[in-house]
C-alpha positions in Angstrom: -11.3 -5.9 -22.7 -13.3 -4.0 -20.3 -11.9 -5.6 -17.3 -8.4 -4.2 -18.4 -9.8 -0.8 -18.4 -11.3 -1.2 -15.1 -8.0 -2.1 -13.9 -6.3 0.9 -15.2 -9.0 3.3 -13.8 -8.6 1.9 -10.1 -4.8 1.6 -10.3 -4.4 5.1 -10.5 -7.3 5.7 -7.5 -5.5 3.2 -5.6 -2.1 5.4 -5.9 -3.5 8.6 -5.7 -6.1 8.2 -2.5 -3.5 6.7 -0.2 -0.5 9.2 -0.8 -2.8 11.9 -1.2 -3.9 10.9 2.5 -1.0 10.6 4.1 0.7 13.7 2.9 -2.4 15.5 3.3 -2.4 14.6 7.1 1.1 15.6 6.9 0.7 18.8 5.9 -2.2 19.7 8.2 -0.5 18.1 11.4 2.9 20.4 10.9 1.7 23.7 8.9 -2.0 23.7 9.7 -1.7 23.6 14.3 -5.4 26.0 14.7 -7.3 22.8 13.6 -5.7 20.7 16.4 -8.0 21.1 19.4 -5.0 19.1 21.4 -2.2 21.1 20.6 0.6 18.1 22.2 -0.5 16.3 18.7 0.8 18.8 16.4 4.7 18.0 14.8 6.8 20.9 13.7 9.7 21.5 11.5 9.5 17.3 9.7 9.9 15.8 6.9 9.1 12.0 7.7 10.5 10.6 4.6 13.9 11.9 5.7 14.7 12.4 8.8 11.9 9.7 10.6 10.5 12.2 13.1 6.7 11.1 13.0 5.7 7.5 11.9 2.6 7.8 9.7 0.1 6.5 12.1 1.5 9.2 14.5 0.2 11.7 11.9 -3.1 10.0 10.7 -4.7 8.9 14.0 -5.8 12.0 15.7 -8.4 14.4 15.0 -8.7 16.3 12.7 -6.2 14.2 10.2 -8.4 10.7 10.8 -11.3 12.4 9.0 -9.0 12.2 5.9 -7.2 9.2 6.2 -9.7 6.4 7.8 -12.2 7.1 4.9 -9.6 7.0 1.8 -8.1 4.0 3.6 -11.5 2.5 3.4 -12.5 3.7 -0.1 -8.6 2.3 -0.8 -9.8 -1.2 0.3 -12.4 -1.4 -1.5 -10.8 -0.8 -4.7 -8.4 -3.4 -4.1 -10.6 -5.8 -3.5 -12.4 -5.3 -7.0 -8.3 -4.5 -8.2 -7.8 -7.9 -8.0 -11.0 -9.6 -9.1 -10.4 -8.1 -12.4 -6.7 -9.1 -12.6 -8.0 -12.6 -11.6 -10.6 -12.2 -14.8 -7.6 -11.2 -17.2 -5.7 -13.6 -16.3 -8.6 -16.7 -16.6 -9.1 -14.9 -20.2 -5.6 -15.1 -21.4 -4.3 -18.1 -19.0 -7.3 -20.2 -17.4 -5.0 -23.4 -16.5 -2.6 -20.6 -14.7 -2.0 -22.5 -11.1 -1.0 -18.7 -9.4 -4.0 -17.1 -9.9 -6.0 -17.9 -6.6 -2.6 -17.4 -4.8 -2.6 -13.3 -5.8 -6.2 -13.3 -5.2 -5.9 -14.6 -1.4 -3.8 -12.4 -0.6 -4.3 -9.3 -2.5 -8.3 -9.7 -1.0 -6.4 -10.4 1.9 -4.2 -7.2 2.5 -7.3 -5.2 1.9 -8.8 -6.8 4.5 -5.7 -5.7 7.0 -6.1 -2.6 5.8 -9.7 -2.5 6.9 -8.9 -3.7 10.5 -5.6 -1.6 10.7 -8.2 1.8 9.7 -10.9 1.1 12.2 -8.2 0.6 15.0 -5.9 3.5 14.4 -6.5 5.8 17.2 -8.2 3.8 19.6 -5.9 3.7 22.4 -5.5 0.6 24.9 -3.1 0.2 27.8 -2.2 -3.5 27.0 0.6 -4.7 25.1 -1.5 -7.6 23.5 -3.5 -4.5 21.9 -0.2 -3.3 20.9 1.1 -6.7 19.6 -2.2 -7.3 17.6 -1.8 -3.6 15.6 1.6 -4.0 14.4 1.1 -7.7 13.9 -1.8 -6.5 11.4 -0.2 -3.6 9.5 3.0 -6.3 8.9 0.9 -8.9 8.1 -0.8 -6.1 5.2 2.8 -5.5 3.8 3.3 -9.3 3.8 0.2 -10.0 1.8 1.0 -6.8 -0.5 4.3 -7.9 -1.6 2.8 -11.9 -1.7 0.0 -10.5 -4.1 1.8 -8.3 -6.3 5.0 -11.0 -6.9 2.1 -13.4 -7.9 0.8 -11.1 -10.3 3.8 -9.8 -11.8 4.7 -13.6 -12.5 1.2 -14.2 -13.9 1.5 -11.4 -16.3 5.1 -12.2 -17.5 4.0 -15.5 -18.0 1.4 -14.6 -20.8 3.3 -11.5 -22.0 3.3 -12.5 -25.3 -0.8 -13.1 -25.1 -1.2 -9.8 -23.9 2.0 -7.7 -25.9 -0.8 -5.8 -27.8 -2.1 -4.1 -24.6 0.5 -3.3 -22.5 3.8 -1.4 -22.7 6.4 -3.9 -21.5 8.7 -1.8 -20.2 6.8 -0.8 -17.8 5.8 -4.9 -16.7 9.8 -4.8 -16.3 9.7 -1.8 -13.8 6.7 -3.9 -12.0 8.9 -6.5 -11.7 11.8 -4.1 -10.9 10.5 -2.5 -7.7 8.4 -5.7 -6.2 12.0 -7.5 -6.4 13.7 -4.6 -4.7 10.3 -4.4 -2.4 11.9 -7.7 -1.4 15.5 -7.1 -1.2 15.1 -4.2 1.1 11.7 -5.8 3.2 14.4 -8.7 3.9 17.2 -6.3 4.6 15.1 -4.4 7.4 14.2 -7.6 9.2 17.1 -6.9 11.7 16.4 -3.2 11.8 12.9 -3.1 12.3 13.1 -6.1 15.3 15.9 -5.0 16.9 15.2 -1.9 19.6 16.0 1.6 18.9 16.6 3.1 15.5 13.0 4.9 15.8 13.9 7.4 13.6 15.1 5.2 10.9 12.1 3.2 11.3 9.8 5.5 10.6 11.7 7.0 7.3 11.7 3.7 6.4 8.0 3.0 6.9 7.0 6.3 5.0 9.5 5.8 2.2 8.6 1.9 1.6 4.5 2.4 1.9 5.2 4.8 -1.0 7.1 1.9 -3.0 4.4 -0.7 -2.2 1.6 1.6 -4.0 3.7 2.4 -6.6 3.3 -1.1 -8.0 -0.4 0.8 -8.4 0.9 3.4 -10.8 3.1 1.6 -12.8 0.1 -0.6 -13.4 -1.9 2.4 -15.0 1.0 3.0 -17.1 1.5 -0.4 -17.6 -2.5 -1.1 -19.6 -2.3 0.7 -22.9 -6.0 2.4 -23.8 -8.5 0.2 -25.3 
């Protein structure tokens, strides 16, 4: 099927573009400080998924590092959007009475859409807490609608395993389900953590280290579609 090979393609584009980003803007922000025109942006001596010193919009949203990141976050949208479409397709094809398909499809179009809005914002600064509110209501609401999408999916494709056993290593459909479970387990764990004040360090290793997990779903999806 040609849509399954679309899917493999942009799986691995949609893994690769985002963590290339981030660590790319990373890298610049801690080794890299002669780009930094305003030197009280520059970090030194951190590494995020550890210790929690610099969240990753701390590291993406000033120049030169939003070059890099804004435009792969954009590029990363788009590919989820068309992502999944051609899940949805797949699915209709092996499955068409299959009641969760629209569900994955809200809200996987949806957390591309957060994505969008969360990109253009990052950096623009505002001196009112509603501004504040409405950025980290938008970047949890994109996690939300990640974790939504990708439990829908994972159930839609177990579901017609057997239809599909010739194109797809199951092993790796277990490891999908795997990590969006423990996606879970851990997103409902951090509830208390992440609302309660303080902890900024542990925040922020959290936020690095749990972006990561969510596109990972992404590359296990590559590995996932055997070649036509």
């Amino acid at each position: 099927m040609d849509n399954i090979s679309k899917v493999k393609s942009m799986s691995l584009w949609i893994f690769i573009l985002p963590f290339f980003a981030i660590n790319a803007c990373l890298i610049l922000i801690t080794q890299f400080h002669g780009l930094f025109p305003n030197q009280e942006h520059i970090l030194h001596d951190t590494i995020p998924y550890i210790d929690g010193k610099a969240s990753i919009s701390r590291t993406a949203r000033v120049f030169p590092t939003y070059l890099i990141f804004k435009p792969a976050m954009f590029l990363t949208s788009f590919l989820l959007i068309k992502y999944w479409l051609n899940n949805k397709k797949i699915i209709l094809y092996k499955d068409p009475k299959n009641t969760y398909i629209n569900k994955f499809v809200f809200f996987g179009i949806g957390s591309a859409v957060l994505l969008v809005i969360h990109s253009i914002f990052l950096g623009i600064k505002f001196e009112y807490e509603l501004y504040k509110l409405f950025r980290r209501v938008v970047i949890l609401f994109f996690i939300v609608f990640e974790i939504i999408a990708q439990t829908y999916l994972v159930i839609c494709l177990y579901k017609i395993r057997h239809s599909i056993s010739e194109n797809i290593n199951e092993i790796f459909l277990k490891l999908k389900i795997f990590l969006v479970s423990l996606l879970i387990i851990v997103a409902l764990i951090s509830i208390p953590i992440v609302s309660a004040p303080g902890n900024k360090y542990l925040k922020h290793a959290l936020e690095w280290d749990y972006f990561v997990g969510v596109i990972s779903f992404y590359l296990l999806t590559f590995f996932m579609w055997k070649k036509n």
